[in-house]
Structure formats: structure tokens, C-alpha cells
C-alpha positions, -999 to +999 in steps of 0.1 A: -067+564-144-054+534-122-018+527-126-022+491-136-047+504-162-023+529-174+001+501-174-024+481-192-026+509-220+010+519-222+013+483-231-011+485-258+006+518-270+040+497-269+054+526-245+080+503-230+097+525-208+067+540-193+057+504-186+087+497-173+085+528-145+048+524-137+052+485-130+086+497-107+058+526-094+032+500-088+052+477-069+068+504-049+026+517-041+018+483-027+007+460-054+015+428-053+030+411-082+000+387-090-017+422-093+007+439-116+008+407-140-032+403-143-047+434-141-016+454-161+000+433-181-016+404-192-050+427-193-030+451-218-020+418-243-052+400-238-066+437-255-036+432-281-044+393-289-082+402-296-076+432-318-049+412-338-075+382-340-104+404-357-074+419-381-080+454-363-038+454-355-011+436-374+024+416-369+042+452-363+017+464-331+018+429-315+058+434-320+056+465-302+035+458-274+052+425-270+085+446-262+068+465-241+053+435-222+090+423-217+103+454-204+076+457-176+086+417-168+118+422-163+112+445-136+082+423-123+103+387-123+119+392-093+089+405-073+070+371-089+092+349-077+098+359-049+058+359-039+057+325-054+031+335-081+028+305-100+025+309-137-004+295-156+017+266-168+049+255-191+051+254-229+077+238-247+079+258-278+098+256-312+100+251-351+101+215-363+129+202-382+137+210-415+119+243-412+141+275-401+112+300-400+108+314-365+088+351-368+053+331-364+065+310-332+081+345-316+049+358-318+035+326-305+059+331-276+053+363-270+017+360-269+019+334-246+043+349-216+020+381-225-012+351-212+014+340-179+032+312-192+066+304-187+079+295-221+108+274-233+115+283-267+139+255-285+140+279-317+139+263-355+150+229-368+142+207-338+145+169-341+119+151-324+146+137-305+156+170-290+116+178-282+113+140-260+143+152-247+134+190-231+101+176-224+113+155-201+137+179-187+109+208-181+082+183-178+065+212-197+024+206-195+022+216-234+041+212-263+038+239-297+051+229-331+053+251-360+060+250-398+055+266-429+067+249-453+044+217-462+076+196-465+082+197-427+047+192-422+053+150-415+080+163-394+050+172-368+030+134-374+068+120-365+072+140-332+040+126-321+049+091-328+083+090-311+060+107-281+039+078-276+065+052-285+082+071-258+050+070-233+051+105-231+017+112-252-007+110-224+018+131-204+016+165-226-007+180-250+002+187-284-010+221-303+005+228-339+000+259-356+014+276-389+009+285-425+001+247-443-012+232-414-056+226-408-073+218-377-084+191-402-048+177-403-044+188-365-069+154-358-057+133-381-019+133-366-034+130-329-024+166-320-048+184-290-050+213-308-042+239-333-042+276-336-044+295-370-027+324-354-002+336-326-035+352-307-054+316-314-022+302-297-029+310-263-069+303-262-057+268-272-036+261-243-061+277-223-084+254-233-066+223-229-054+230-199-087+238-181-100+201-200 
């Protein structure tokens, strides 16, 4: 077996360390670090996001192979940046206000540097003031809101609001995700997307960032 495939399924295996050395092996055997990332890495969570889409893992194994996906990156980080690979764009990330539940947008963030995106993750309770404000800090290309409580749901319709009253609606795209919240209710807010699930997350961005 290749390294980057066994880095691939160490990942899946959530064998952390062993990802860890083979990414340090890999780099040290001449792969670049575009190559580590794609064909090790993000080829080992892509496996993890499908399985936990079709139910055949669960919330623990994602857990697992996440930490195992940020052990190999923080060997590969340096060797990124320094060959300039870009990522695959910016997400601003975090749990609207009101709402304090966070283990749905971890995944979600998790998922999402596992798909080679550079994440800023706000946490829980953010004002839509704080959002307009990061966004124009990062000048993230995507926004994600969660909640699961339907009292915070409105919270969502608000942030979108103060976006275009700010001009900054045509400037990002909006995907929401979380317990209460439809694709149904997704449109009728003006969001760009939603994703039922943490694995649904990143096919979402993809989307609306190929558009």
C-alpha cells in the first residue's frame, strides 16, 4: 500500500499518531504537500463523510477520524504554506445567538478542514452583529449558521437582513444547518443553502462555490 493511502486509511481508523508519522514520512519521501492533503487526507474524510451520510458510522467515528485528520495537519501546515497551496476557500462558521449548542457545528468544522477549507469558527451565541463584523474581517467566501433550538431559529432570518442592509448579501453565501431547520425554511429566509448533516455541510459549499 501507498503511503498516502495508508494515510488515507489510518485516518479512517482514527490512528492519529500513525497519521501523524506517515504524513512527516511522506513529506520527507518527496511528496508535496498538495499531495499529502488530497490524496491522504482529505481522500481518508471524504470516505468518512459518505459512510456517516448513508448511517454506516456515527458521531463517535467521525470524532475519531477528525482527530486524526488534525494530527496529520499540524504536521502538514507548515509544508502548505510554505508551497503556497491554496485552500479551497474561507468559511465563517458559528452558532447563532441565543443557542449555546456547538457539538453539531464541531463536526461541521471538522468536516469541512477535513474537505480543505480554512475555517473560522466564532463558537455559540453570535450576534449578527459580531458575524457582519468577522465577515468583513476574513472576507470569508461562505458563511454557516446553526441552531437547534426553534427559538433561535429567527435569529438566522435576522443575520441575513442586517447582511443586506449591510450590502454584504451578494458578497457571501449563506448555508444553515441544524436540528429545526428545512431546506423549505432555508428559501424562505434567502439562505444559499442548507445541509441536514455535518457530511451534507461540505457538499453544500462545494456546490455554491463551483455556481
Amino acid at each position: 500500500m501507498s503511503i498516502l493511502n495508508q494515510i488515507a486509511v489510518d485516518l479512517q481508523e482514527g490512528k492519529a499518531d500513525s497519521v501523524k508519522d506517515n504524513v512527516k514520512k511522506a513529506l520527507s519521501n518527496g511528496f508535496t504537500a498538495d499531495e499529502v492533503l488530497h490524496k491522504g487526507l482529505m481522500r481518508g474524510m471524504k470516505v468518512i463523510g459518505t459512510k456517516f451520510k448513508n448511517d454506516e458510522i456515527f458521531v463517535p467515528e467521525v470524532l475519531v477520524g477528525a482527530r486524526a485528520m488534525k494530527s496529520g495537519m499540524e504536521v502538514l501546515k507548515p509544508a502548505l504554506i510554505e508551497d503556497q497551496v491554496e485552500s479551497e476557500g474561507k468559511v465563517l462558521l458559528g452558532t447563532v445567538k441565543g443557542d449555546l449548542h456547538d457539538i453539531g457545528k464541531n463536526l461541521v468544522s471538522m468536516m469541512l478542514e477535513g474537505g480543505g477549507y480554512e475555517v473560522v469558527d466564532l463558537g455559540v451565541d453570535v450576534g449578527a452583529d459580531e458575524f457582519v463584523k468577522k465577515l468583513r474581517e476574513t472576507k470569508a467566501d461562505i458563511l454557516a449558521m446553526s441552531a437547534l433550538l426553534t427559538t433561535t431559529l429567527s435569529e438566522m432570518q435576522n443575520v441575513i437582513e442586517i447582511l443586506a442592509e449591510e450590502g454584504l448579501k451578494n458578497k457571501v453565501k449563506v448555508v444553515i444547518g441544524g436540528a429545526p431547520v428545512s431546506k423549505e425554511y432555508a428559501e424562505e429566509i434567502g439562505a444559499d443553502g442548507y445541509a441536514p448533516d455535518a457530511a451534507s455541510a461540505v457538499d453544500a459549499v462545494d456546490e455554491l462555490l463551483t455556481k
